[in-house]
OpenMM code with the backbone's topology and positions (N, CA, C; nanometers):
from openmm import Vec3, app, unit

residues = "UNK UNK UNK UNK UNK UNK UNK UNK UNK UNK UNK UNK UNK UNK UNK UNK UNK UNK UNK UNK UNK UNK UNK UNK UNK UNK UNK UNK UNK UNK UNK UNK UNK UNK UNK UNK UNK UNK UNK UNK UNK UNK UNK UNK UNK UNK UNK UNK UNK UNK UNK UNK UNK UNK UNK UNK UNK UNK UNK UNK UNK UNK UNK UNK UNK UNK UNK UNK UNK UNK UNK UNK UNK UNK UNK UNK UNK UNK UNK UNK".split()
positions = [
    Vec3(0.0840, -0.1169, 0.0000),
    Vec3(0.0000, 0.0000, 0.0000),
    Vec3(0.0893, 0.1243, 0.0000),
    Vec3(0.0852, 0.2322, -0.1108),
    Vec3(0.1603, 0.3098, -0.1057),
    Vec3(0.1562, 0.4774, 0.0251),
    Vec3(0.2058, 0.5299, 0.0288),
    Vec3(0.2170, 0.5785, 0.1319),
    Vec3(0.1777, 0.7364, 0.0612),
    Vec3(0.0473, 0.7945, 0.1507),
    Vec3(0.0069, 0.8969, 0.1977),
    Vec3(0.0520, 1.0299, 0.1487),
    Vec3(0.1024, 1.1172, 0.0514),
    Vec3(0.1280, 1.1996, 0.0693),
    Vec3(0.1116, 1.3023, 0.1678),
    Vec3(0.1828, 1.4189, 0.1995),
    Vec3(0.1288, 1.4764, 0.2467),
    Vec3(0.0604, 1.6388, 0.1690),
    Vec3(-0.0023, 1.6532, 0.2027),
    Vec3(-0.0641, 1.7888, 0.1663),
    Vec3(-0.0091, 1.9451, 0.2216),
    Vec3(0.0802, 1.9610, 0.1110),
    Vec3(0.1695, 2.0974, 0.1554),
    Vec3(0.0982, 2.2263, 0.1151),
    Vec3(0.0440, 2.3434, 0.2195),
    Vec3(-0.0439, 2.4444, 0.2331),
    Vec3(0.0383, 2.5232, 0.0658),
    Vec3(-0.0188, 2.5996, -0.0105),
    Vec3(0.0278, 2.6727, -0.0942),
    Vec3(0.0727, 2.7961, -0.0071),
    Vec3(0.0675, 2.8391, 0.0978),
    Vec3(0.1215, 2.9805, 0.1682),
    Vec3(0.1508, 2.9105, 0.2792),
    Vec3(0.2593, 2.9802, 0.2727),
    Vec3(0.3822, 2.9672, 0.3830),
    Vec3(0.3202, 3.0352, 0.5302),
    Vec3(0.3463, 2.9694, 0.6659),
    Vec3(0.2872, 3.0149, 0.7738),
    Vec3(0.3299, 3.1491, 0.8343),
    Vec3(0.2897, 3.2788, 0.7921),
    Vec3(0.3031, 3.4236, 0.8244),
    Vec3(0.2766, 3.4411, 0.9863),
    Vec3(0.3346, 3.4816, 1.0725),
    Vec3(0.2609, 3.5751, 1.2108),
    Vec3(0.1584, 3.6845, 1.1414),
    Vec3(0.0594, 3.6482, 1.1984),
    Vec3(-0.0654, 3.7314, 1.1202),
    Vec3(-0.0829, 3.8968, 1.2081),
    Vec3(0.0182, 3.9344, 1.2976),
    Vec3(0.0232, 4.0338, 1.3592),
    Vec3(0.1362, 4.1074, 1.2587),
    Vec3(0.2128, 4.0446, 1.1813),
    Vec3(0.3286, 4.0897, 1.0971),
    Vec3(0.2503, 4.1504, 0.9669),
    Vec3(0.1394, 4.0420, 0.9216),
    Vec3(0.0899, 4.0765, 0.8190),
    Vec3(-0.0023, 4.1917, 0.8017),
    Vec3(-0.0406, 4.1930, 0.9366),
    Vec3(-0.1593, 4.3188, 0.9801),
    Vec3(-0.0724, 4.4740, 0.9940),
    Vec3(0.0318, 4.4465, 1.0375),
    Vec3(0.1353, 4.5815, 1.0330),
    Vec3(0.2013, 4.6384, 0.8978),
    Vec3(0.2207, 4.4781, 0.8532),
    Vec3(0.2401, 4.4899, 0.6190),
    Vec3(0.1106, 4.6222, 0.6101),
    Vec3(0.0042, 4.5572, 0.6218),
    Vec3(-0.1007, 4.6033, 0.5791),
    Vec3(-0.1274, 4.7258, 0.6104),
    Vec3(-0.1014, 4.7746, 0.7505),
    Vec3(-0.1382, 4.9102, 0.7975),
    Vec3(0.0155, 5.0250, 0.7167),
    Vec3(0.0729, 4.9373, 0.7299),
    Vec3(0.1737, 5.0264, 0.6480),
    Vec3(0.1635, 5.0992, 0.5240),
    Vec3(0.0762, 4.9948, 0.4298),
    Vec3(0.0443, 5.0294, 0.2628),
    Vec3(-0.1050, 5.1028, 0.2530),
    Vec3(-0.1581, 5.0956, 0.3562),
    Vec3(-0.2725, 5.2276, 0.3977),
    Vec3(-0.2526, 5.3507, 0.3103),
    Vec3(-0.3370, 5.3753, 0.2316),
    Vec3(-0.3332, 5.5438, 0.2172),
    Vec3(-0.4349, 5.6259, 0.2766),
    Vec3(-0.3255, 5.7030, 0.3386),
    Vec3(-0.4418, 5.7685, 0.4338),
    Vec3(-0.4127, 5.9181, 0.3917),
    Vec3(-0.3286, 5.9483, 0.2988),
    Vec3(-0.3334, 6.0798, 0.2470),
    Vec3(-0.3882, 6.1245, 0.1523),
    Vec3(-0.4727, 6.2107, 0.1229),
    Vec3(-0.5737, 6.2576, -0.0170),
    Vec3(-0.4891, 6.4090, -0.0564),
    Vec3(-0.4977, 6.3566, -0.2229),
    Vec3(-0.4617, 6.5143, -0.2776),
    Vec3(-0.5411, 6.5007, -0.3829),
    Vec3(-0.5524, 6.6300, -0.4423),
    Vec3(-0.6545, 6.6542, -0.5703),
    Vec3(-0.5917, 6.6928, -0.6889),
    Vec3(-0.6485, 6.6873, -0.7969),
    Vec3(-0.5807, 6.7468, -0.9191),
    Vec3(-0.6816, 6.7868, -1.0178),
    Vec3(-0.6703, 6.8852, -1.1038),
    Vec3(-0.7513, 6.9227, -1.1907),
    Vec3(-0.6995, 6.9523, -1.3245),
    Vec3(-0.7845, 6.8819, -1.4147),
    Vec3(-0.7625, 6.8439, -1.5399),
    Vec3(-0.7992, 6.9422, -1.6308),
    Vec3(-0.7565, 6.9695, -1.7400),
    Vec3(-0.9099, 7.1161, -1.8668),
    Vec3(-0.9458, 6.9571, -1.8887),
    Vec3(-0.9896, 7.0143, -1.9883),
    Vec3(-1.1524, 6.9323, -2.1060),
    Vec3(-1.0200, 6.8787, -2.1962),
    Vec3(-0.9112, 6.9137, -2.2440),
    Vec3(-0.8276, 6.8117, -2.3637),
    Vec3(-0.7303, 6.7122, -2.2882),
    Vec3(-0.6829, 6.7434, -2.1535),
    Vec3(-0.6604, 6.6588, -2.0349),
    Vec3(-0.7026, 6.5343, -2.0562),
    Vec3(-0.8412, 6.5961, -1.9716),
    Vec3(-0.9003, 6.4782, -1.9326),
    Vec3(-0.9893, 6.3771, -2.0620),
    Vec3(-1.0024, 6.4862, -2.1503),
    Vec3(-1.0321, 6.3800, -2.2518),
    Vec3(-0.9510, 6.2530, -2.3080),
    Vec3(-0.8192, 6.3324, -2.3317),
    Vec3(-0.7240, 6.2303, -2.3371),
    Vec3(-0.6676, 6.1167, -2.2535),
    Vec3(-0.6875, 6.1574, -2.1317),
    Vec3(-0.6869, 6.0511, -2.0162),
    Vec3(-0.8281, 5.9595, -2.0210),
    Vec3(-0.9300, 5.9679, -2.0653),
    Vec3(-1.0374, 5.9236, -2.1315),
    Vec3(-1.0025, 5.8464, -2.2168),
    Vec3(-0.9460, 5.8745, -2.3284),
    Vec3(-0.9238, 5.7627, -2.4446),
    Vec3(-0.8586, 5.6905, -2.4425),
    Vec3(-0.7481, 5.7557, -2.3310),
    Vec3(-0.6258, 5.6528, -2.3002),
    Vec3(-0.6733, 5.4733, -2.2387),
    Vec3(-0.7828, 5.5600, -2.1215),
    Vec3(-0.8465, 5.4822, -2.0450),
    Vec3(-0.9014, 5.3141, -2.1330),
    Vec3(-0.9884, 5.3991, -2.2142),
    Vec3(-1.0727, 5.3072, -2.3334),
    Vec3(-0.9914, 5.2369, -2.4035),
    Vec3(-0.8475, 5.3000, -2.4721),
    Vec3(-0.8020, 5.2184, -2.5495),
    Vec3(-0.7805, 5.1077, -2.4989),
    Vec3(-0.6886, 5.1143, -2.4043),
    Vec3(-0.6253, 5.0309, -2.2909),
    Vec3(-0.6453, 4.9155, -2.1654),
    Vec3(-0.7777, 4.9806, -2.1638),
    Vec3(-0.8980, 4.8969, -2.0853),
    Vec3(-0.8965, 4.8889, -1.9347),
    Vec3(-0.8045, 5.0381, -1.9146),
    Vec3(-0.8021, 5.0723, -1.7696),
    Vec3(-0.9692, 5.0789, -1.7009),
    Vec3(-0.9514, 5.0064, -1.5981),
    Vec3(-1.0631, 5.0096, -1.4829),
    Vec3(-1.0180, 5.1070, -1.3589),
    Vec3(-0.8930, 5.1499, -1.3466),
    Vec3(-0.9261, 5.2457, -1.2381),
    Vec3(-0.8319, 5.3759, -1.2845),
    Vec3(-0.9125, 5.4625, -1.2496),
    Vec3(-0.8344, 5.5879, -1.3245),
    Vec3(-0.7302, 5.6046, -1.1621),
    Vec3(-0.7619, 5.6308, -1.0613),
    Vec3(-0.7023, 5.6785, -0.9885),
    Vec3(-0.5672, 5.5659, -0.9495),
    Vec3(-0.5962, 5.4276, -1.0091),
    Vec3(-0.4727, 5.3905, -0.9865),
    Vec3(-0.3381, 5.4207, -1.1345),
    Vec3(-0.3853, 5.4065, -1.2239),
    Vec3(-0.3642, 5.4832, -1.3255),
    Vec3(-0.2622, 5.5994, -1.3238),
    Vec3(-0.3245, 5.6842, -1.2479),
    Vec3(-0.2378, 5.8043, -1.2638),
    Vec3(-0.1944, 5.8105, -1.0883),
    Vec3(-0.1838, 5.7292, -0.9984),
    Vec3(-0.0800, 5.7055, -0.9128),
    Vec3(0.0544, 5.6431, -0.9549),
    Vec3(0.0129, 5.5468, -1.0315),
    Vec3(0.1361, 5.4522, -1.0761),
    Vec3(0.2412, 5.5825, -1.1429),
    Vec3(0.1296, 5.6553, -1.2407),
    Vec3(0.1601, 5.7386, -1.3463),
    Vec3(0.2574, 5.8220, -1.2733),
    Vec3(0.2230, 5.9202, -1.1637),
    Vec3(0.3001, 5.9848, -1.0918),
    Vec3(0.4032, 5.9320, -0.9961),
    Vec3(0.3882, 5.8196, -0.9217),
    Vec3(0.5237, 5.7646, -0.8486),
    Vec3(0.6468, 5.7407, -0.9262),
    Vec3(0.6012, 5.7149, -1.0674),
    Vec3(0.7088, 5.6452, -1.1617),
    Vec3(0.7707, 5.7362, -1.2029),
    Vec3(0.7316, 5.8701, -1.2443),
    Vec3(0.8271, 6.0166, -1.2700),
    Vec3(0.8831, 6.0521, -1.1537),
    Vec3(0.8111, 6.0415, -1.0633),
    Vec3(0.9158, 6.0599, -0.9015),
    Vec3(1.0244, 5.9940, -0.8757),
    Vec3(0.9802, 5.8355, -0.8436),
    Vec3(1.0845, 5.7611, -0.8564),
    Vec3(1.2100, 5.7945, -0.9466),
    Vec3(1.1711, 5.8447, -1.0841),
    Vec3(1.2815, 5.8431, -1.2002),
    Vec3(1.3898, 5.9014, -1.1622),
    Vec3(1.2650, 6.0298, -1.1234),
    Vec3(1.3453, 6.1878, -1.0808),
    Vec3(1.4331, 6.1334, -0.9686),
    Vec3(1.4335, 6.1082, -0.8758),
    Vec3(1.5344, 6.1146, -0.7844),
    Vec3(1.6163, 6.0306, -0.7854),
    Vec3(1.6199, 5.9064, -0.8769),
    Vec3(1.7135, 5.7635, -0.9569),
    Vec3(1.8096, 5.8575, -0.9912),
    Vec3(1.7557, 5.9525, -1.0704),
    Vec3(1.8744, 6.0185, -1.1961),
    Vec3(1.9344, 6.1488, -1.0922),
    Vec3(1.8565, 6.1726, -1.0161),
    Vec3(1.9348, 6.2971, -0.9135),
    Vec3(1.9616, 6.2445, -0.7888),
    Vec3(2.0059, 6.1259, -0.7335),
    Vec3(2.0595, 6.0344, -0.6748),
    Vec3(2.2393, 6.1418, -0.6122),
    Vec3(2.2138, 6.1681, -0.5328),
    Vec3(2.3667, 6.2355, -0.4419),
    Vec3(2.5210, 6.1347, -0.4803),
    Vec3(2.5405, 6.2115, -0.5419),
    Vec3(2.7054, 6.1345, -0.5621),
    Vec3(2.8294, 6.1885, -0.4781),
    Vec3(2.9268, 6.1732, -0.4033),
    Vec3(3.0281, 6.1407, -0.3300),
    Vec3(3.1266, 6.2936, -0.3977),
    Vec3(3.1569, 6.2493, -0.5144),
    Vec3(3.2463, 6.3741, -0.5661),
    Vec3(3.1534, 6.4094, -0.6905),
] * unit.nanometer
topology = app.Topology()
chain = topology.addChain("A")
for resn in residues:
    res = topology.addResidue(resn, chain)
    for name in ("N", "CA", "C"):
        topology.addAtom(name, app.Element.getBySymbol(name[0]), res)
């Protein structure tokens, strides 16, 4: 009679007080606003459609961290 496998969980056993602090960490709890004209936002419109974006506001978070990020990659403090 062959022998039993065992059944290995697909997720690894986390402290769920670790994961709850992950979590409170990636919270956004800060709001800012922005305002678009009418050829803006239209274009952020078509962009939307072409593309088959479902969330605008993640959209243009990604949109803005990634020029931030760039910006300070390339202006990064050098030594001499």
């Amino acid at each position: 009679m062959p022998k039993k496998k065992k059944k290995r969980s697909k997720f690894s056993s986390v402290d769920p007080a670790y994961m709850d602090k992950q979590r409170d960490a990636l919270k956004r709890k800060y709001r800012k606003s922005i305002l678009f004209n009418e050829k803006e936002l239209a274009a952020i419109k078509e962009y939307c459609s072409r593309f088959k974006v479902s969330s605008l506001s993640a959209l243009i978070r990604q949109s803005v961290m990634k020029h931030v990020l760039e910006g300070l990659e390339e202006n990064h403090p050098t030594l001499f």
